[in-house]
ZAPA-25708 format. One line per field, with one value per residue: residue number from 1; z, x, y of N, C-alpha, C, O, CB in turn; residue in one letter. Coordinates in Angstrom, 1 decimal, padded with zeros to 4 digits. Glycine has a CB too. Example, Ala and Ser with C-alpha at 12.3 -4.5 7.8 and 13.67 -1.06 7.14 Angstrom:
<sites>
resi: (1  2)
n_w: (007.8  007.1)
n_u: (013.2  012.8)
n_v: (-005.7  -002.2)
ca_w: (007.8  007.1)
ca_u: (012.3  013.7)
ca_v: (-004.5  -001.1)
c_w: (007.8  007.9)
c_u: (013.2  012.9)
c_v: (-003.3  000.0)
o_w: (008.5  008.0)
o_u: (014.2  013.4)
o_v: (-003.3  001.1)
cb_w: (009.0  005.7)
cb_u: (011.3  014.1)
cb_v: (-004.5  -000.6)
resn: (A  S)
</sites>
This chain:
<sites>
resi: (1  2  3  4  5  6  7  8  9  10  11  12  13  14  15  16  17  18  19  20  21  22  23  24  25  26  27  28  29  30  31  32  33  34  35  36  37  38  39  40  41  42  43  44  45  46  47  48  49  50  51  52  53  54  55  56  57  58  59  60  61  62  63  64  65  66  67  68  69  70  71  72  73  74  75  76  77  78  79  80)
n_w: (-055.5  -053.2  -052.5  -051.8  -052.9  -055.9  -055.6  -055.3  -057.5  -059.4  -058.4  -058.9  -061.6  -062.8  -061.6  -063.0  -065.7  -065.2  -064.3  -066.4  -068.6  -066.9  -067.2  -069.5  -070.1  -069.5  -070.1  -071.7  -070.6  -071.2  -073.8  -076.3  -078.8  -078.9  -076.7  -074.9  -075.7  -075.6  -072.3  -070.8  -070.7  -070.0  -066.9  -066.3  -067.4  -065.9  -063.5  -062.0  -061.8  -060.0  -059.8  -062.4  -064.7  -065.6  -062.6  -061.2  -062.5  -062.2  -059.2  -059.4  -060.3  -058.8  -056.0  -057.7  -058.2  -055.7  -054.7  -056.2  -055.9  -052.8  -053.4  -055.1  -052.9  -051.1  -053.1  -053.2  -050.3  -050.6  -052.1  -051.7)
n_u: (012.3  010.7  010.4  008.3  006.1  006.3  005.7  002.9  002.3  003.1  000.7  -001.3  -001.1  -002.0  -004.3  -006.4  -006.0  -007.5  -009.9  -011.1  -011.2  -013.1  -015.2  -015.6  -016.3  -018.9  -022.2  -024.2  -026.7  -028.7  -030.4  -031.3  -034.4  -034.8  -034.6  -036.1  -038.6  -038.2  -037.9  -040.3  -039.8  -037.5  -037.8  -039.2  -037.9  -035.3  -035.0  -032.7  -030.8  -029.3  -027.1  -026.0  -023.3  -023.3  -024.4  -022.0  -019.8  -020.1  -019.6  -017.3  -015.9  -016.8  -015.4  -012.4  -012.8  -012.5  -010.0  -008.9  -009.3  -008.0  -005.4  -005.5  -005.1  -003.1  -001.0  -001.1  -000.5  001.8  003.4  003.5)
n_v: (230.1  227.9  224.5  223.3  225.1  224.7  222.0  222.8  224.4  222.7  220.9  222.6  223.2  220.7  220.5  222.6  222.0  219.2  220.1  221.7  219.1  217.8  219.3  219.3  216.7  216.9  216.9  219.2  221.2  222.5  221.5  222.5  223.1  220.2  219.0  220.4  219.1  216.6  216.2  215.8  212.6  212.2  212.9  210.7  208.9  208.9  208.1  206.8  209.4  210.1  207.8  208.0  209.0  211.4  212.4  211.7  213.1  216.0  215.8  215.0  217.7  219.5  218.4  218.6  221.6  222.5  221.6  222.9  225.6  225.7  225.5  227.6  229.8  228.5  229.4  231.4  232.9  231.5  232.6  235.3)
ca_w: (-055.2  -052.6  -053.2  -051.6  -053.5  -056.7  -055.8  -055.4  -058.6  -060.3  -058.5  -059.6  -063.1  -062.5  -060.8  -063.7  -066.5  -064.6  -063.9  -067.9  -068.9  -066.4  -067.4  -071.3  -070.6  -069.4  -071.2  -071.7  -069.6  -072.3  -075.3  -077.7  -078.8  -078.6  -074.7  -074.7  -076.1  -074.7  -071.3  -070.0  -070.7  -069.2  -065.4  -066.1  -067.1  -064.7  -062.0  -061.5  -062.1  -059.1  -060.0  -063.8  -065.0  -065.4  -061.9  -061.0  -063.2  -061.5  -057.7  -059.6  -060.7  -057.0  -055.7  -058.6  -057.9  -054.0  -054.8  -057.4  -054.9  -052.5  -054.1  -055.5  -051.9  -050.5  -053.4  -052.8  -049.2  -049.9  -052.9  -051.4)
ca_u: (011.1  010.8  010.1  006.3  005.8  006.7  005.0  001.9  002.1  002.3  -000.8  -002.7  -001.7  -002.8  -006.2  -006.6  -006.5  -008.1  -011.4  -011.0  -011.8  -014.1  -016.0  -015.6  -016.9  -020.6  -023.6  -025.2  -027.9  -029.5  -030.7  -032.3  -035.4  -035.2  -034.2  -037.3  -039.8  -037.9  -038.0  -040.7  -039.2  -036.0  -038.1  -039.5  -036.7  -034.5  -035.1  -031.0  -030.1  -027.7  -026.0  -025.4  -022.0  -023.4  -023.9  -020.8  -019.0  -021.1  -019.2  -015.8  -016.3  -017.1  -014.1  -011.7  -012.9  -012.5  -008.8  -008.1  -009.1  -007.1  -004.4  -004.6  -005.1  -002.1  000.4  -000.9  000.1  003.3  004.4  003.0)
ca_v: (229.4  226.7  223.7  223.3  226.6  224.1  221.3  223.0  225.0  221.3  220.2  223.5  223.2  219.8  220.6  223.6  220.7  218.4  220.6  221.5  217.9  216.5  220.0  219.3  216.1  216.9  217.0  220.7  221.2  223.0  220.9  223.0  222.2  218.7  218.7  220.8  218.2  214.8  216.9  214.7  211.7  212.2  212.7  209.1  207.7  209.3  207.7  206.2  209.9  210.1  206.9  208.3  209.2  213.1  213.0  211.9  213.9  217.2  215.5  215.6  219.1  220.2  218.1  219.7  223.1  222.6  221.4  224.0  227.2  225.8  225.4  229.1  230.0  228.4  229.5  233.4  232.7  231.4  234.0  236.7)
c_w: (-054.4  -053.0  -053.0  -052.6  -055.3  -056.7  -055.8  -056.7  -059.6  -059.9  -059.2  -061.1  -064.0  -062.3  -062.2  -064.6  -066.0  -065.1  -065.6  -068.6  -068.0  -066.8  -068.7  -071.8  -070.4  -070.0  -071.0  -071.1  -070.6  -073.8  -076.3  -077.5  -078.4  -077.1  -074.3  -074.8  -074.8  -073.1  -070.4  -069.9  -069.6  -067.4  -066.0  -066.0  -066.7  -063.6  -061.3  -061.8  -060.9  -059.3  -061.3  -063.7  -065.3  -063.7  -060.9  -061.4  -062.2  -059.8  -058.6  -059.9  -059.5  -056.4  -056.2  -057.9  -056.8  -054.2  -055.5  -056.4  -053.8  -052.5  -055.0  -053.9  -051.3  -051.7  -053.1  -051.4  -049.3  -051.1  -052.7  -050.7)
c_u: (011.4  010.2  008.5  006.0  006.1  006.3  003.5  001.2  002.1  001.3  -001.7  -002.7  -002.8  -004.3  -006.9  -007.1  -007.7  -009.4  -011.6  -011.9  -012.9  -015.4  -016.6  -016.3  -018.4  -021.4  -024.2  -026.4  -029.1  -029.8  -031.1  -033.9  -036.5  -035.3  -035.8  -038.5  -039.8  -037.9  -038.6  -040.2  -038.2  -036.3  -038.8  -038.5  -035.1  -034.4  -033.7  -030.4  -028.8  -026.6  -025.5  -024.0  -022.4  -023.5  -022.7  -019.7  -019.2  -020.0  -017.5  -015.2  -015.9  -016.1  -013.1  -011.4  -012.6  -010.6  -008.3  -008.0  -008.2  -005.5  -003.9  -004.8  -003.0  -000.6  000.2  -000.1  001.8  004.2  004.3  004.7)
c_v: (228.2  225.6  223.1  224.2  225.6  223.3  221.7  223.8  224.0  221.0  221.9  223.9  221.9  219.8  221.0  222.2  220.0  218.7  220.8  220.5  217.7  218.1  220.1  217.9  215.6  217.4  218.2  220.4  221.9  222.6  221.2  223.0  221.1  218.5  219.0  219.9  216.8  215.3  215.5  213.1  210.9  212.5  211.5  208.2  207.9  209.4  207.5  207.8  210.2  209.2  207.0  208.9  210.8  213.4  212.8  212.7  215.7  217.2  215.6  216.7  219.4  220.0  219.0  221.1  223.4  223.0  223.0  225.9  226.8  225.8  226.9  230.3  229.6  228.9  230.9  233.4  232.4  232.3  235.1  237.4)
o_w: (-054.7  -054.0  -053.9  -053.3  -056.1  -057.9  -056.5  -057.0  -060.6  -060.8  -059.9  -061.7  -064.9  -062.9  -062.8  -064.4  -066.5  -065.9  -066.1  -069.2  -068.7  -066.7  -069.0  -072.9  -070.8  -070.5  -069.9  -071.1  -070.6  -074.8  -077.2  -076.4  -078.0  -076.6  -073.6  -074.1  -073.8  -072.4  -069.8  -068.8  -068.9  -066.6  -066.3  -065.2  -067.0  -062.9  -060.2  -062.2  -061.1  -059.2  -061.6  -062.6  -065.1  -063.3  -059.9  -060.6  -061.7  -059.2  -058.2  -059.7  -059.1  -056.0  -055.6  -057.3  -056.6  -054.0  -055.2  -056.2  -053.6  -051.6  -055.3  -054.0  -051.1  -051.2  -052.8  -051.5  -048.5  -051.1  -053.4  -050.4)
o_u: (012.4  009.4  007.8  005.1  005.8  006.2  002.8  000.0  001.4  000.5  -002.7  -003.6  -003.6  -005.2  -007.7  -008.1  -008.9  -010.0  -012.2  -013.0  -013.9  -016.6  -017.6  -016.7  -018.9  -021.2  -024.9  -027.0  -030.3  -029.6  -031.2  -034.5  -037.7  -036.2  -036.5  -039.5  -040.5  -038.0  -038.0  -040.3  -038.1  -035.4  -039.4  -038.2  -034.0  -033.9  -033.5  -029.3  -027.6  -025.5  -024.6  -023.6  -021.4  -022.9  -022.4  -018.7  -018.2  -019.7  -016.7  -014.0  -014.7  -015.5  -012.7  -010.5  -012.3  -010.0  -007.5  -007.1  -007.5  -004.7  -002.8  -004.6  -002.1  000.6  001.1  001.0  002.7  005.4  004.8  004.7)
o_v: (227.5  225.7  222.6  223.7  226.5  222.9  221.0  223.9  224.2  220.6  221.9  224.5  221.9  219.1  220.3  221.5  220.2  218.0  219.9  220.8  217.3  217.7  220.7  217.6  214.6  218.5  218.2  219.3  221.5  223.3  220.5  223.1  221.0  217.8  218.3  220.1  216.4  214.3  214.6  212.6  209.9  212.4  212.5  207.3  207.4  210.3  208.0  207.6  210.4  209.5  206.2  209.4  211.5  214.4  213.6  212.9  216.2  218.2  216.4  216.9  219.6  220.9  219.9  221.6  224.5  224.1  223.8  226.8  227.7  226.1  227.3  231.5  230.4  228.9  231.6  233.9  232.7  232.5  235.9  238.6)
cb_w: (-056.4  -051.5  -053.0  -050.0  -052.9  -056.7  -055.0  -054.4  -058.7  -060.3  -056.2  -059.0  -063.9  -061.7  -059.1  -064.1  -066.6  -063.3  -062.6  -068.1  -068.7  -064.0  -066.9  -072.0  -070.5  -068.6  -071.0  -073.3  -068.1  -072.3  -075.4  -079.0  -079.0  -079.0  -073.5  -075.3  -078.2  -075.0  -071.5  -070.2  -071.6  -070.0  -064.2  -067.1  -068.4  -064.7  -061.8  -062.6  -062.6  -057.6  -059.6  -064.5  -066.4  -066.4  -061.5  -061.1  -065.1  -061.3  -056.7  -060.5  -061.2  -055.9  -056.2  -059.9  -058.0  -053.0  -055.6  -059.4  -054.2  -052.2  -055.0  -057.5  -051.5  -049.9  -054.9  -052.5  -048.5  -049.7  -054.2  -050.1)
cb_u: (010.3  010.4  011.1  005.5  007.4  007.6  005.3  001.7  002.9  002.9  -001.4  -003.0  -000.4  -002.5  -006.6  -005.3  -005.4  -007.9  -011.7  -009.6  -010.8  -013.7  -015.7  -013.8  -016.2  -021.1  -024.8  -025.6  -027.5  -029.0  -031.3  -032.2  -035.3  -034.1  -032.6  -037.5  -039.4  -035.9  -038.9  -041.8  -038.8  -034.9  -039.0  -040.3  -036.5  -034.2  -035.9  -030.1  -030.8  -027.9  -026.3  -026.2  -021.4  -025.0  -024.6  -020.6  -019.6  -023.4  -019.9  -015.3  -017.9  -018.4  -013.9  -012.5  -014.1  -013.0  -008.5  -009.7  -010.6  -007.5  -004.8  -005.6  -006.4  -002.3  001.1  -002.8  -000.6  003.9  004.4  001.3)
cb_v: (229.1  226.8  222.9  223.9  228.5  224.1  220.4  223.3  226.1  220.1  219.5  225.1  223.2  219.4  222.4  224.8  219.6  218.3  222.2  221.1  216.8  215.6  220.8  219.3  215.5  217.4  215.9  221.2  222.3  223.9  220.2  221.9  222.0  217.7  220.2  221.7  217.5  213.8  218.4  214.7  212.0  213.8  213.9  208.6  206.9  210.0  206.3  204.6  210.8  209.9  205.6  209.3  208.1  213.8  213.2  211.2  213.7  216.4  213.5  215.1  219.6  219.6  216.9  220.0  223.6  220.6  220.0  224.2  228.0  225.4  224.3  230.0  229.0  226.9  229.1  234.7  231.7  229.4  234.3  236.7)
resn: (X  X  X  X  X  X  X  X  X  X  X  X  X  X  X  X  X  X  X  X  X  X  X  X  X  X  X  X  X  X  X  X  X  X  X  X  X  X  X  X  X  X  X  X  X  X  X  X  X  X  X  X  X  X  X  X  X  X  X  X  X  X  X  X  X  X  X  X  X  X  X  X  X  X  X  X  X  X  X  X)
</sites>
């Protein structure tokens, strides 16, 4: 194995983890019940929802995921 072929199989175990966490650390979209009731709520007082820490988390996801297919992109290319 070369050694790009080696650095990039550390960044996609990297990425792998990565996306893991930042996906372990968002809030279900689906609440139950409760999500069901407080529903309205949550469009009044979710006005700042773009500048919340769910939707940033949502832009690190997308990032991740970007990284992570390229990354199993470029090692098929280079172990193929």
């Amino acid at each position: 194995m070369s050694v790009l072929s080696i650095i990039i199989g550390v960044l996609q175990i990297l990425a792998s983890i990565a996306i893991i966490i930042v996906v372990l650390l968002q809030s279900g979209k689906a609440a139950g019940l409760s999500g069901s009731i407080a529903g309205g709520a949550e469009t009044f007082f979710g006005k700042n929802k773009g500048r919340s820490i769910d939707s940033l988390l949502e832009k690190y996801t997308g990032y991740i995921a970007i990284g992570f297919l390229i990354t199993s992109i470029m090692l098929y290319i280079l172990l193929k």
